[in-house]
C-alpha positions as CSV (number, residue, x, y, z in Angstrom):
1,X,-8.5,-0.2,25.4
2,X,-5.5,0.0,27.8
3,X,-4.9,-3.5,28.0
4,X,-6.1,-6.7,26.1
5,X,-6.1,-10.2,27.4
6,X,-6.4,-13.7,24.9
7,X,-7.6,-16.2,27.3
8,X,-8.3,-19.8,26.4
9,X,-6.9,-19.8,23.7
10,X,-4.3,-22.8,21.9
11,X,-0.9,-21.2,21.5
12,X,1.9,-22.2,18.9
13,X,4.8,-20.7,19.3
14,X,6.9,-22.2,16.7
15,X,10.2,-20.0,17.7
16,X,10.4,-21.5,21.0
17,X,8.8,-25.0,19.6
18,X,5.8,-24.9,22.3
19,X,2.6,-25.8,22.4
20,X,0.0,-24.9,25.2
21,X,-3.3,-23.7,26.4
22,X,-3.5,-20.4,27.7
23,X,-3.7,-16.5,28.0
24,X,-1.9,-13.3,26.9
25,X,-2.1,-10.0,28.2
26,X,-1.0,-7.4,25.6
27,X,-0.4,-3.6,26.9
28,X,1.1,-0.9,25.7
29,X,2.0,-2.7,22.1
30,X,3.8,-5.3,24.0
31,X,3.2,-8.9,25.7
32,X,3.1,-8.2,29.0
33,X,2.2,-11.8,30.2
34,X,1.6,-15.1,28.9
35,X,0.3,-18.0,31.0
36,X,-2.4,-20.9,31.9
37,X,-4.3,-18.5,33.1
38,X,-4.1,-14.4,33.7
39,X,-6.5,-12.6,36.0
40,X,-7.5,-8.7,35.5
41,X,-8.5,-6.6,38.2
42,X,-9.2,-3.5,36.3
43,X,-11.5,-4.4,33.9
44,X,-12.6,-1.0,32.5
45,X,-9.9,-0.7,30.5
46,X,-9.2,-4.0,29.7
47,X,-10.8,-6.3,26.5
48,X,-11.1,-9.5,27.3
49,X,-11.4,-12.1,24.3
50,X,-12.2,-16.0,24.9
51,X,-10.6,-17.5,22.4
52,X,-11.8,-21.2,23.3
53,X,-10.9,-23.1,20.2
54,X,-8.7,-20.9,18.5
55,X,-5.3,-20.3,18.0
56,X,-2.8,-18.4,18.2
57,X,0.4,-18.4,16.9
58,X,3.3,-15.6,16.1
59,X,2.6,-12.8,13.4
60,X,2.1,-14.6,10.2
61,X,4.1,-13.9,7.1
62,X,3.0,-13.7,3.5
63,X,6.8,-13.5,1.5
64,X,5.4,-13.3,-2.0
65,X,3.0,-10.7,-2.7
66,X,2.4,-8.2,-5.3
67,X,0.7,-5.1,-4.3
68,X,1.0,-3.3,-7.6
69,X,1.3,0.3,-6.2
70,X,3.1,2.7,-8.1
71,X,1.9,2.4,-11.0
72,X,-1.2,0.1,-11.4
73,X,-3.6,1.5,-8.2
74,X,-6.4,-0.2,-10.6
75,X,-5.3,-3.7,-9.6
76,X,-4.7,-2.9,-6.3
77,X,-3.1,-0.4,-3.7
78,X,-1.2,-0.1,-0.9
79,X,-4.2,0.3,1.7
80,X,-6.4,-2.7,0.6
81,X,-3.9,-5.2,0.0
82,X,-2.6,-5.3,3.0
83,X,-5.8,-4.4,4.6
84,X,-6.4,-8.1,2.2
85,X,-3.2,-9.2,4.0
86,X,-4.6,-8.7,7.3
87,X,-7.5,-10.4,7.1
88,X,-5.7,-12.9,5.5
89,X,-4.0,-13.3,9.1
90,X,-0.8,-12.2,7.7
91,X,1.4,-9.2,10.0
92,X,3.5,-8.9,7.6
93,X,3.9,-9.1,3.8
94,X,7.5,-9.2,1.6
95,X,6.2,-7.3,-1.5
96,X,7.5,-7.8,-4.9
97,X,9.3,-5.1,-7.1
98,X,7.4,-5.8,-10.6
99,X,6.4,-2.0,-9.8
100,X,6.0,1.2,-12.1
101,X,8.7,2.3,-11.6
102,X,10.0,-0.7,-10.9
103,X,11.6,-0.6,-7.2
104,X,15.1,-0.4,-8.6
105,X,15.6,2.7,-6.5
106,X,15.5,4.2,-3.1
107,X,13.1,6.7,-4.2
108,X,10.0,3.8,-4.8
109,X,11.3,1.8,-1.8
110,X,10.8,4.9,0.3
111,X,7.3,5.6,-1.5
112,X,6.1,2.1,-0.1
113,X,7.1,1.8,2.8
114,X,5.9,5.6,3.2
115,X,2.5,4.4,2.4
116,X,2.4,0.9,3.8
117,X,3.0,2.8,7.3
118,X,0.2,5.2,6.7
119,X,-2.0,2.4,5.7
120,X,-1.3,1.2,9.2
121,X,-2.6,-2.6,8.0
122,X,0.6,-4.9,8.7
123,X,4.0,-4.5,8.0
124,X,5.3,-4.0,5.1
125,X,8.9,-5.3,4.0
126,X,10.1,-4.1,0.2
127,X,11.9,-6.7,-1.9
128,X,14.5,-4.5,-4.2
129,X,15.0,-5.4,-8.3
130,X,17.8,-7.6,-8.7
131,X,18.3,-6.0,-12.3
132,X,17.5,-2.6,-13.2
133,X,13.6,-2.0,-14.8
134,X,13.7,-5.8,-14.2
135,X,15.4,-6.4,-17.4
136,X,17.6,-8.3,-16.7
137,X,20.6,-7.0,-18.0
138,X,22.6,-4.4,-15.7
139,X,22.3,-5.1,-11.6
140,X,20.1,-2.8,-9.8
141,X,22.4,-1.0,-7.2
142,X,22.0,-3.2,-4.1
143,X,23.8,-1.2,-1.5
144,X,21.4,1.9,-2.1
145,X,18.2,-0.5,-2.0
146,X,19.6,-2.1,1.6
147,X,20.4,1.4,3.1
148,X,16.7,1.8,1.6
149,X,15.6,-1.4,3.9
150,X,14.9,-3.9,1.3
151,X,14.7,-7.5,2.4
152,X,15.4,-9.6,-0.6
153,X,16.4,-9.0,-4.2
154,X,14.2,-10.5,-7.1
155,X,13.0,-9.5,-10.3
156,X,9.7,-11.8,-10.0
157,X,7.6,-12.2,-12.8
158,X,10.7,-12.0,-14.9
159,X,13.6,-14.9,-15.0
160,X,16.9,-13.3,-15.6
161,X,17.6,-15.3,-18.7
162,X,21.6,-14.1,-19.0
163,X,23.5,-16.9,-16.8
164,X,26.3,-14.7,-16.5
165,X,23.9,-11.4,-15.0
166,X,22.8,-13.9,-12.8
167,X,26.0,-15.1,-11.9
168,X,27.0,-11.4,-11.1
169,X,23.8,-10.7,-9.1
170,X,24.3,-13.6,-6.8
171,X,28.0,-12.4,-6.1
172,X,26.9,-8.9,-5.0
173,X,23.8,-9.8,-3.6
174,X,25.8,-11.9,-0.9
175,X,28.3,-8.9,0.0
176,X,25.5,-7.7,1.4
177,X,24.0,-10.4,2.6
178,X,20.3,-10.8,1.2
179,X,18.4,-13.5,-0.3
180,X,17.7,-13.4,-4.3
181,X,14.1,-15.0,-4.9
182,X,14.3,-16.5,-8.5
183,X,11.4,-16.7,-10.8
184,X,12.6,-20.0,-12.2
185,X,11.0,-20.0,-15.8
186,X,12.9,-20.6,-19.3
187,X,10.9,-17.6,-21.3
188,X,11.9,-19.4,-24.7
189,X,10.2,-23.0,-23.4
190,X,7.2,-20.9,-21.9
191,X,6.8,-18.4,-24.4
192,X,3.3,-18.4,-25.6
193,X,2.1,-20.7,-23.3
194,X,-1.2,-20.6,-21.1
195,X,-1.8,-23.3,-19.4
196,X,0.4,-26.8,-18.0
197,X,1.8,-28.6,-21.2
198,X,0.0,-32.0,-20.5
199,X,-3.4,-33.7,-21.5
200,X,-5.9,-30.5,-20.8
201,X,-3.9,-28.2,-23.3
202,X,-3.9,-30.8,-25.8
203,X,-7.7,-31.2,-25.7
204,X,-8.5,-27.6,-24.5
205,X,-6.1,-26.6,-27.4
206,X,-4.5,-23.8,-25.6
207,X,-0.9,-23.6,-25.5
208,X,1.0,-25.7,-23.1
209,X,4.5,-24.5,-20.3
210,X,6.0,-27.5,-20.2
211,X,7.1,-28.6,-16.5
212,X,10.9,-28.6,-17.7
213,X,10.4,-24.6,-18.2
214,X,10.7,-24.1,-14.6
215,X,13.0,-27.0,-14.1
216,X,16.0,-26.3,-16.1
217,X,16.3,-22.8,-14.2
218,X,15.8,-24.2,-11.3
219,X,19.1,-26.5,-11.8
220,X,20.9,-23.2,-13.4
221,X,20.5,-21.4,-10.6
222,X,21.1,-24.1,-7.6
223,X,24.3,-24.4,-9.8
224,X,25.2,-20.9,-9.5
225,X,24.6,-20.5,-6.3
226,X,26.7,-23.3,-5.7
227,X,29.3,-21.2,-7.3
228,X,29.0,-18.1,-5.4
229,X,27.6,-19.2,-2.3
230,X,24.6,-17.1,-2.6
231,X,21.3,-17.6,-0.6
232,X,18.8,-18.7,-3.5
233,X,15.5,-19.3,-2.7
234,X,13.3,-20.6,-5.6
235,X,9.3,-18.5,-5.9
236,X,6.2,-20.3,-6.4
237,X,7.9,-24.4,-7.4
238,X,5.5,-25.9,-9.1
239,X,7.1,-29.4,-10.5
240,X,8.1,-32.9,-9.6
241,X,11.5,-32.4,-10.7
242,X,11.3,-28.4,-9.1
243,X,11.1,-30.7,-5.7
244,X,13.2,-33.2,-6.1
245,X,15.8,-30.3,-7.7
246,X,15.8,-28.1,-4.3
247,X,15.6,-31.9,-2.3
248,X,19.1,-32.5,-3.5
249,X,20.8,-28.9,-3.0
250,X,19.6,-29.7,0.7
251,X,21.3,-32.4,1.1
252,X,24.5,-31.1,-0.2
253,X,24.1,-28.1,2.1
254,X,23.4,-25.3,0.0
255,X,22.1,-22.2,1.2
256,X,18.9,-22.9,-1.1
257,X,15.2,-22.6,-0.2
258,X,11.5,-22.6,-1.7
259,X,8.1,-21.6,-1.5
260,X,4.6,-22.9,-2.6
261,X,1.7,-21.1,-2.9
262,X,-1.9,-22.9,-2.3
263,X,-3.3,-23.1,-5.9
264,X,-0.4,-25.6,-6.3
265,X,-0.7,-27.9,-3.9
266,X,-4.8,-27.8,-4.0
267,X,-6.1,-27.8,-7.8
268,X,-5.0,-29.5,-10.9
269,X,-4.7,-28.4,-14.6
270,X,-8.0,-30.1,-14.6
271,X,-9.3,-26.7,-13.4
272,X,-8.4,-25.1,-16.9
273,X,-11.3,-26.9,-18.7
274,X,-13.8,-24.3,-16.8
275,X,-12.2,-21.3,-18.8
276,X,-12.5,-19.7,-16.3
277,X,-9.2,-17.1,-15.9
278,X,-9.2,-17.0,-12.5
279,X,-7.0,-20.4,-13.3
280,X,-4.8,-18.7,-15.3
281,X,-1.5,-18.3,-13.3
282,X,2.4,-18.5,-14.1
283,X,3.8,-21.0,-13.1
284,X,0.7,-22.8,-14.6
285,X,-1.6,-25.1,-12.3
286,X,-0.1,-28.5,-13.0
287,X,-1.1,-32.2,-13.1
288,X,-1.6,-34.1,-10.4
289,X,1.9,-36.0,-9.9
290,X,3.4,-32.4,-9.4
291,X,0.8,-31.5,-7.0
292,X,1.3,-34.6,-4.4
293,X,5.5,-33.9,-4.9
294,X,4.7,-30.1,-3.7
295,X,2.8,-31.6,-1.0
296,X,5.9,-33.9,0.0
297,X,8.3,-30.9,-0.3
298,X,6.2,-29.5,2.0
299,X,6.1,-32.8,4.6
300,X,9.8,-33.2,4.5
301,X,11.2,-30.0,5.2
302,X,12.0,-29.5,1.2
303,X,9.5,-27.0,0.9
304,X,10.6,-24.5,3.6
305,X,7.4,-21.6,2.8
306,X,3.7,-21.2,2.1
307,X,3.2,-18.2,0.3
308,X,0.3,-16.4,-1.7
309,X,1.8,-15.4,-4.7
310,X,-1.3,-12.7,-4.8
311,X,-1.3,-11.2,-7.6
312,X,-4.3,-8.8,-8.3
313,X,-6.1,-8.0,-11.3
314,X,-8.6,-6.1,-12.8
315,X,-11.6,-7.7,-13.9
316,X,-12.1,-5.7,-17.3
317,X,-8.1,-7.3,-17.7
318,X,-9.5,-10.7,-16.2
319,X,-13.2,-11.1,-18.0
320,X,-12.0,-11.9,-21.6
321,X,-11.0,-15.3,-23.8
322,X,-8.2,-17.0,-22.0
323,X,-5.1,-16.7,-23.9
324,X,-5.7,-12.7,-23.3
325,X,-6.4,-12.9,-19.4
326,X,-3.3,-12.4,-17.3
327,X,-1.7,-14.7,-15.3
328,X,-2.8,-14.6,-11.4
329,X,-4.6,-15.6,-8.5
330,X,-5.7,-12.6,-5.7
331,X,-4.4,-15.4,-3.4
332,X,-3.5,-13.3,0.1
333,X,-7.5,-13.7,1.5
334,X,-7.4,-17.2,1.6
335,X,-3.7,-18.4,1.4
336,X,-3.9,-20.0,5.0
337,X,-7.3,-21.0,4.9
338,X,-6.5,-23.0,1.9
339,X,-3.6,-24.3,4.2
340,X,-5.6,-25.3,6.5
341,X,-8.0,-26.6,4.2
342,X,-6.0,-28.9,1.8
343,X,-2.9,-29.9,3.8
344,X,-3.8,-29.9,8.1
345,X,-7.3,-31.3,7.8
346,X,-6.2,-33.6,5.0
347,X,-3.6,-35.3,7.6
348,X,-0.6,-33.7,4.9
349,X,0.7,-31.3,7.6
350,X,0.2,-30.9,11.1
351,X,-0.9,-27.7,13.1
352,X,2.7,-27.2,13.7
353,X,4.4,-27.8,10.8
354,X,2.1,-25.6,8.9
355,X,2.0,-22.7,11.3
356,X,6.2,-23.1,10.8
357,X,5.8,-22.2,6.6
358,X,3.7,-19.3,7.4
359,X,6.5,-18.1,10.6
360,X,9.9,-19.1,11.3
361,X,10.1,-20.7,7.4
362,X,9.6,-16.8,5.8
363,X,11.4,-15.4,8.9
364,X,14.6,-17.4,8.4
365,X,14.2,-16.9,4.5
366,X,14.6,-13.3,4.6
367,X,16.8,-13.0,7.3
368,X,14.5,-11.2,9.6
369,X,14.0,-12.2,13.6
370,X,10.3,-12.7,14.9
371,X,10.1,-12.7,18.8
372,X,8.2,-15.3,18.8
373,X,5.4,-15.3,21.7
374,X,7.2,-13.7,25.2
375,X,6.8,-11.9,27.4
376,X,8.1,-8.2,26.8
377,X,7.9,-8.8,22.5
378,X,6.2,-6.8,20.7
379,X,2.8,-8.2,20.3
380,X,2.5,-9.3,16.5
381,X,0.1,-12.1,16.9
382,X,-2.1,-14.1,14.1
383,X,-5.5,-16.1,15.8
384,X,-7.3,-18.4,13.6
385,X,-9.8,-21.4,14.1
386,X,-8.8,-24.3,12.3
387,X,-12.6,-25.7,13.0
388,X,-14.5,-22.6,11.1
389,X,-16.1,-23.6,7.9
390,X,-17.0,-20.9,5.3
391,X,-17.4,-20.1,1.6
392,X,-15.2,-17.5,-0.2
393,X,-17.2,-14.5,-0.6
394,X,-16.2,-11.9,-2.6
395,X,-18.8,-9.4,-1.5
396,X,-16.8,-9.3,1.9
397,X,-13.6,-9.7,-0.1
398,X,-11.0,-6.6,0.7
399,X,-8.3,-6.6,-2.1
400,X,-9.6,-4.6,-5.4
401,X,-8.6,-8.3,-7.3
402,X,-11.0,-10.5,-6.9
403,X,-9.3,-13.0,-9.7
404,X,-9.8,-15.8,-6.9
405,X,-10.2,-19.7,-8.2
406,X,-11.8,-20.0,-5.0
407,X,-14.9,-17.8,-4.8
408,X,-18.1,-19.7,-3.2
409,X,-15.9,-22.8,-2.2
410,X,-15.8,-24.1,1.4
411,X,-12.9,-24.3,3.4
412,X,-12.4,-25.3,7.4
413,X,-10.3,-23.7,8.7
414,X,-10.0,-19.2,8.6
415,X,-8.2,-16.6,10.2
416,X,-10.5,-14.6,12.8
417,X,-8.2,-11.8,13.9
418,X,-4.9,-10.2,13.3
419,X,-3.2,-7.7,15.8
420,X,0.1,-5.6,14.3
421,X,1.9,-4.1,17.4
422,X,-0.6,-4.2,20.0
423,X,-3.3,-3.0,17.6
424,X,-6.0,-5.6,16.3
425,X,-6.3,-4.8,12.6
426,X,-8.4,-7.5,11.3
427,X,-11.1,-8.8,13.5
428,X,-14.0,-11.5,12.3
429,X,-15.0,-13.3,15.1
430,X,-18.2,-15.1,15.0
């Protein structure tokens, strides 16, 4: 179709902080109008959606996703995660560098956004190694992997455990001027360990990560980045003290952020007693005091992103004893309906706030701009209905992990479509 109109629909635009009823034209990849009402003369080549009930809101962004391609197309590829990502409502995923090779190198930076283009799903914006192979030990060479068009610099899934490498990445990383994303996570504290260190690994008898593995690197790294006036923003906080750790660099101005994914805001260690290793993720689910502080991050402004964290697996790598499984949760599916879900019809978060942590929060973050919804932007849009009530399926599930804590639960509140440049790419109206 030539042109497509939105009509009825509640709009968000959380760049522009407003909040109406009305329609958008889209033609030719563009917004070509947005108003309280749009009429169309030439309707042949025009699609007209009612979107009475829904909303609508800038592009979405997922910041924290692993899409393991090259190098382990068996967990998941290119093409279906962020075909996943899509109909997650997400335009746009930062994907993670725990690649093989590792994307320490234009070379694999090239190869993904190569494919992620082809794939045609959402966009796709590569986060670079901050130390080469992810071993942190020598720097990856960050002025290669910016001309490459990375985003961010991390080596997720892997804490640089040297203070002074870390000291030394934050230093180049601001000369030119990106973000380091820190897997806070003492490896000495957590080695071993499979679930949160609390009461269900004492009576489950599976080894425990204490909370104050995440914490202490947490306060290493606010502290260096006080020291080289870095931008630090801290993946996945899990903890009480985590929180109240980033609450403080806040207030004394530093240029540090965080994220949460879902699973730590919406189930408890308790979950671990199942056995079931879909629970099994790093940083572990935790008790329930660290759970209502993430949710407070998240109320006050603390917390600034919702992320998924998704991290696809196998199920011959998933279906075995528990201390064998690996850690994670194919998360990208349901990351804002669990939103939605847990924290806006819980009273936690309002519409806004929450469609904030999934836009302008990421955006700012990675130091990207997002048009926001006007007139003459390009039209990444994400539509959901926060009223829509229906169980994870995984037979209509489209990443190849379906590792998912969630399957056959109920949650109010889904994405229905997703349009990338003009183009829907996701569509599941009912």
């Amino acid at each position: 179709m030539k042109r497509l109109v939105l009509k009825n629909a509640l709009i968000i635009d959380s760049v522009r902080h407003r909040e109406f009823k009305g329609d958008i034209l889209i033609e030719n990849c563009k917004i070509k109008k947005v108003a309280e009402e749009i009429e169309i003369n030439d309707r042949e080549e025009t699609r007209t959606i009612d979107l009475e009930g829904k909303v609508v809101t800038p592009g979405m962004i997922d910041m924290h996703v692993h899409l393991r391609e090259p190098g382990e197309e068996n967990k998941e590829t290119i093409a279906t995660g962020t075909k996943a990502a899509a109909y997650g409502g997400f335009t746009a995923v930062a994907c993670m560098p725990n690649t093989y090779p590792a994307a320490d190198n234009e070379a694999t930076i090239e190869l993904i956004k190569r494919r992620a283009e082809e794939a045609g799903n959402c966009r796709v914006l590569p986060v670079g190694c901050l130390t080469k192979e992810r071993q942190g030990e020598i720097m990856a060479e960050y002025g290669f992997l910016k001309d490459a068009g990375v985003v961010a610099l991390s080596d997720d899934g892997n804490g640089v455990m040297n203070s002074e490498v870390m000291r030394h990445c934050m230093e180049y990383a601001t000369l030119y001027d990106l973000p380091v994303l820190s897997h806070c996570e003492d490896e000495n504290l957590a080695e071993g360990g499979q679930i949160h260190e609390g009461y269900y690994s004492t009576i489950l008898g599976l080894q425990g990560i204490p909370a104050a593995a995440e914490e202490i690197m947490i306060a290493r790294d606010i502290a260096l980045a006080e020291l080289t006036g870095a931008r630090l923003h801290i993946c996945h906080i899990s903890t009480k003290g985590g929180v109240e750790l980033v609450r403080r660099a806040k207030e004394k101005g530093l240029k540090v952020t965080a994220e949460a994914a879902p699973h730590h805001f919406s189930l408890s260690d308790q979950e671990t007693a199942s056995y079931n290793t879909a629970t099994k993720v790093n940083p572990p689910l935790r008790s329930e005091e660290h759970i209502q502080a993430v949710i407070a991050g998240l109320k006050d402004g603390t917390i600034d992103v919702i992320a998924s964290d998704h991290a696809p697996h196998s199920r011959e790598e998933k279906e075995v004893e528990y201390p064998f499984a690996p850690f994670g949760i194919s998360g990208v599916e349901t990351c804002l309906a669990v939103s939605l879900h847990y924290l806006y019809h819980t009273g936690k978060l309002s519409l806004r706030q929450l469609v904030e942590k999934f836009t302008t929060g990421p955006a700012s973050v990675l130091g990207i701009n997002i048009a926001g919804i006007e007139e003459g932007s390009l039209a990444h849009l994400t539509v959901f209905d926060p009223e829509l009530v229906k169980a994870v399926n995984l037979k209509n599930w489209h990443s190849l992990g379906q590792n998912t804590p969630y399957a056959g639960k109920n949650l109010k509140g889904w994405p229905v479509m997703t349009i990338v440049g003009g183009k829907i790419t996701a569509e599941s109206l009912t």
